[in-house]
C-alpha positions as CSV (number, residue, x, y, z in Angstrom):
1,X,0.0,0.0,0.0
2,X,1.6,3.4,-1.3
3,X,0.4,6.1,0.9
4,X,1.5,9.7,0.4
5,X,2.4,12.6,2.7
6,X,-0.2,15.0,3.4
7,X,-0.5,18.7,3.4
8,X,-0.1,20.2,6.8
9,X,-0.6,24.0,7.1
10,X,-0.6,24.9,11.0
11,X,-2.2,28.2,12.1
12,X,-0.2,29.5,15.3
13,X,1.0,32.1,17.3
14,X,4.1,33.2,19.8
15,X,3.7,31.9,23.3
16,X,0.8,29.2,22.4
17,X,1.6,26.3,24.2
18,X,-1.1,23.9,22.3
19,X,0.9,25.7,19.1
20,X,4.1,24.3,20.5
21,X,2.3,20.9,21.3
22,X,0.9,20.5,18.1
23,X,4.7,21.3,16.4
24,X,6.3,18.3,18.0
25,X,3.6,15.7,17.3
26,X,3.9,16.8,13.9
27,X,7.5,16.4,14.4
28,X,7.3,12.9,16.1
29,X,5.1,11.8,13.3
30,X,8.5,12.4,10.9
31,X,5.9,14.5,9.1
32,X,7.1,18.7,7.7
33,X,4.4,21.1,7.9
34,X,3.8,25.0,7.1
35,X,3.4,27.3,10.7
36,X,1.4,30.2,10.1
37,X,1.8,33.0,12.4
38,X,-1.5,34.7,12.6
39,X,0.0,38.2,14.2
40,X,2.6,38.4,11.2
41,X,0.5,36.8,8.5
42,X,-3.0,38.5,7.3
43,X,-4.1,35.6,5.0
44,X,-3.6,33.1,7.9
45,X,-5.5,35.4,10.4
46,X,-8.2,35.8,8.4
47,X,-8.1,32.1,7.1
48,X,-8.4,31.1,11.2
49,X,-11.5,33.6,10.8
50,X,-13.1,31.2,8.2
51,X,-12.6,28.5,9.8
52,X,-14.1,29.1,13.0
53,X,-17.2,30.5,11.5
54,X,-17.5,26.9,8.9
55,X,-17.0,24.2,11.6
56,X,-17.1,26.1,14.8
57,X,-19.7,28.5,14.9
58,X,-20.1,31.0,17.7
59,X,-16.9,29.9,19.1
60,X,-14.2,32.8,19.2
61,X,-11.7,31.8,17.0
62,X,-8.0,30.6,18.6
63,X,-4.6,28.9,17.7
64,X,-3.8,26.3,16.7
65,X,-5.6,25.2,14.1
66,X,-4.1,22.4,11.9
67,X,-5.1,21.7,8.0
68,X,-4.4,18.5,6.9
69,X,-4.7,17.5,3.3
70,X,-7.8,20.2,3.3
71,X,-9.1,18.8,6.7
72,X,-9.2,21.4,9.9
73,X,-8.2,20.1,13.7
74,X,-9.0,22.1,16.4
75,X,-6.2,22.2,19.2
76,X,-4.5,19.3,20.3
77,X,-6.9,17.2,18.3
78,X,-4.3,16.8,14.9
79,X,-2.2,14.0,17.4
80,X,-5.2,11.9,17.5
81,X,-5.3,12.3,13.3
82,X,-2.1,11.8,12.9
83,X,-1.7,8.8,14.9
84,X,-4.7,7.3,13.1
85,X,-3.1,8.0,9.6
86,X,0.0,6.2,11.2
87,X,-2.3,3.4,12.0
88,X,-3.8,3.4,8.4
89,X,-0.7,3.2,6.8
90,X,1.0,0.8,8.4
């Protein structure tokens, strides 16, 4: 079974813990990804706008946000993903 390696694109920000968190699972995963830094970078700001308003309505929008392969992960919630896909693939 061929399997390919996704598209990550993490929204984040300085001093984010979660941001940090969600770096070295990515990391540990042997996986590269795209950081976003939603102070420096208008597109990703307003991208963490979007969405918040298409999956989490209501909800104040916050980092990190993880986009894998067009999917969005909320938080810590990429690990879980990406250990699945590890499963998948193996």
């Amino acid at each position: 079974m061929r399997t390919t390696t996704p598209e990550i694109i993490v929204l984040t920000q300085p001093n984010c813990g979660a941001c940090k968190f969600v770096e070295k699972s990515i990391d540990a995963a042997g996986l590269d990804a795209s950081y976003r830094d939603v102070r420096e970078d208008a597109d990703a700001a307003e991208m963490l706008v979007e969405l918040f308003a298409a999956h989490k309505p209501g909800e104040h929008p916050r980092t990190p946000v993880a986009v894998v392969d067009g999917t969005p992960y909320f938080g810590t919630a990429v690990r879980d993903a990406l250990r699945s896909r590890g499963r998948a693939a193996a």
